[in-house]
C-alpha positions, 0 to 999 in steps of 0.5 A, spaced: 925 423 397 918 421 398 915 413 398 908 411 396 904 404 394 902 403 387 898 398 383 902 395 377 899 389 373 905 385 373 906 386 380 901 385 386 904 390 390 910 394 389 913 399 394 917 404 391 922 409 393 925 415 388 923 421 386 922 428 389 915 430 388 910 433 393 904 431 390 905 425 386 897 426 384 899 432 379 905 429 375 906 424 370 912 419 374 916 414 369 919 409 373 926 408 370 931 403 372 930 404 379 929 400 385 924 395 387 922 392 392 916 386 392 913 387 399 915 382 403 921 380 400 929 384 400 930 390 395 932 387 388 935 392 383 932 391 376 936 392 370 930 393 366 926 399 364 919 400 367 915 406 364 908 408 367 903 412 370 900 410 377 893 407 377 891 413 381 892 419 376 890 413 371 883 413 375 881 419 378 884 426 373 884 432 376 879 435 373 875 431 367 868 432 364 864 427 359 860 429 354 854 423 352 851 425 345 846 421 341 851 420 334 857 421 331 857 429 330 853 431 336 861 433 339 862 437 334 856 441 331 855 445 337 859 443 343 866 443 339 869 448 341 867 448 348 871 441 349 877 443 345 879 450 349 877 445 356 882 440 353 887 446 351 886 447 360 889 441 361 882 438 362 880 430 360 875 430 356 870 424 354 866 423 349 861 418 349 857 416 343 851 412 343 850 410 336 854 409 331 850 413 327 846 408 321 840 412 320 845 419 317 847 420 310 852 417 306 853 424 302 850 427 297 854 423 292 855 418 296 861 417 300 859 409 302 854 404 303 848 404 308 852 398 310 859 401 310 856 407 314 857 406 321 863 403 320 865 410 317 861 415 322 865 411 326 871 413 323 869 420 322 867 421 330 875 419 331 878 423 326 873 430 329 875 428 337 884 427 334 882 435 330 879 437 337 885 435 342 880 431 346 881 423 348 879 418 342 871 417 344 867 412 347 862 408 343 856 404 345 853 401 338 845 401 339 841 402 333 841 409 331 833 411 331 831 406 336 834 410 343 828 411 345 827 404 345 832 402 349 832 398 357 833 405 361 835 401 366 841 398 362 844 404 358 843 408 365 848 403 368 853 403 361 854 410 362 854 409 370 860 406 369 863 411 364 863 416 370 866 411 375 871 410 371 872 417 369 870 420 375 868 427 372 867 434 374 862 436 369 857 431 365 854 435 358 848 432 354 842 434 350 837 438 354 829 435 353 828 439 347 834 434 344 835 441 340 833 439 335 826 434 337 831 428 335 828 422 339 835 419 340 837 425 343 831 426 347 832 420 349 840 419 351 839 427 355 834 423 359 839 417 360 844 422 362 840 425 366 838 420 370 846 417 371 847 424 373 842 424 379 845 417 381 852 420 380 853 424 387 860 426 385 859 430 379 858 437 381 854 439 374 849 437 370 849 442 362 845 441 356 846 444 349 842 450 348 841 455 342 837 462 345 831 465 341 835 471 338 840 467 334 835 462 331 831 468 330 835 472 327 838 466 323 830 463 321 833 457 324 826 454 324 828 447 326 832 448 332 828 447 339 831 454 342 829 457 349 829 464 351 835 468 352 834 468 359 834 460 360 841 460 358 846 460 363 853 460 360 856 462 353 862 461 351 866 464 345 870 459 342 874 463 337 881 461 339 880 454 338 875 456 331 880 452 326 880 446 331 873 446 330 872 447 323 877 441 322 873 436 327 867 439 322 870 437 316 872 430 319 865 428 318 864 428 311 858 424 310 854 429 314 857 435 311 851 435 305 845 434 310 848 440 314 847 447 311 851 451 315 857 448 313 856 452 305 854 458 308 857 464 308 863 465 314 859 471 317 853 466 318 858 460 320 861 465 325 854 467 328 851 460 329 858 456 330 863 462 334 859 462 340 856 456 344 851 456 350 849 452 355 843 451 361 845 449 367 841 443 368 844 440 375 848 443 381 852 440 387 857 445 391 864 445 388 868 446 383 865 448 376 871 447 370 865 448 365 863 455 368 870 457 367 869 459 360 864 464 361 866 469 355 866 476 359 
């Protein structure tokens, strides 16, 4: 029998006295009919049932990452995999997004309007963060192209207070490249990175990478490659590759603009069966992105 405070948003305080646990950080307690005592007042027994979990589990999980992208469809392309097997590890992860992503494609034939679009995106980043069994994502709504205009200070505070509600080990965004060249990916990497500098509990910064021997060796001329040496960790995603494909499908609307989803397998697997990443960031403490480390 242990006893500790809890916070419950139709009592100011409560003390609680039930249970065999340890610790309670590393369980999920439901409170069923149990005694409950107002502090101040005598025990009184409630009939009714209550079900929820402590603040401080709610608040600080143990072991959590944020992943700040640009777009719908940032989370999966290159990094799907990645969140999918730490979500399988028991790891929190949170996607946030900055845009609703106006400015992509409707599909080729169109699958909506330009107006319906960022509704739709919105909907497709949903169904690809459920296929890879991470939490539902976070959305900002600035104006898709336009990030690079964005009052710095007022983004940088947005995604401080993701990171104080989150408080994760490991934040994960575009690099200076923005992979791609894109701006709004340059833009929001940069964002990031500067939260992260703020955000002295997050022991590591990491940014999306693609090495030159794969995008050599696939004439991949668009993408901002870096030298083999610069990457610091590479993870085979093949356990979780029918997740990724499905969180892939999710957005459908992008699937036309996107030539390597009707390559052949081979060159799919190539391109989307591994995924690398820089280490941009370093505080001491536990690395839960390193641990993935393909052998």
């Amino acid at each position: 029998m242990v006893s500790w405070r809890i916070g419950c948003h139709q009592y100011n305080e409560l003390f609680v006295s039930q249970g065999d646990y340890t610790d309670p950080s590393e369980h999920h307690i439901d409170f069923k009919q149990w005694s409950v005592q107002k502090l101040g007042d005598e025990p009184i027994q409630h009939t009714r049932t209550f079900t929820f979990q402590p603040r401080w589990e709610l608040s600080y999980p143990l072991k959590s990452i944020l992943a700040v992208f640009a777009h719908p469809d940032d989370e999966t392309f290159r990094p799907g995999g990645t969140l999918a097997l730490l979500a399988r590890r028991g790891v929190r992860v949170q996607v946030l997004t900055a845009t609703r992503g106006g400015a992509g494609s409707c599909g080729k034939p169109p699958l909506c309007t330009t107006e319906e679009l960022p509704s739709v995106r919105e909907q497709e980043l949903r169904c690809a963060c459920a296929a890879l069994g991470i939490d539902p994502p976070i959305i900002l709504d600035y104006k898709d192209g336009c990030l690079a205009e964005t009052n710095p200070d007022t983004i940088v505070a947005e995604i401080m207070s993701v990171v104080d509600d989150l408080r994760p080990q490991i934040i994960l965004t575009f690099g200076s490249d923005g992979l791609s060249g894109h701006p709004d990916h340059i833009a929001i990497g940069q964002f990031t990175s500067e939260a992260y500098h703020h955000a002295t509990s997050v022991k590591a910064l990491y940014t999306l990478a693609i090495p030159e021997s794969i995008s050599e060796k696939l004439a991949m001329l668009q993408i901002r490659a870096v030298p083999d040496k610069a990457i610091t960790l590479t993870v085979d995603i093949s356990a979780v590759w029918e997740e990724k494909m499905k969180a892939i499908q999710c957005h459908l609307t992008q699937l036309s603009s996107s030539p390597i989803t009707r390559a052949p397998l081979e060159r799919q697997r190539l391109f989307l069966g591994t995924e690398f990443f820089v280490l941009a960031g370093k505080r001491s403490g536990r690395d839960i992105l390193a641990e993935l480390e393909s052998n």
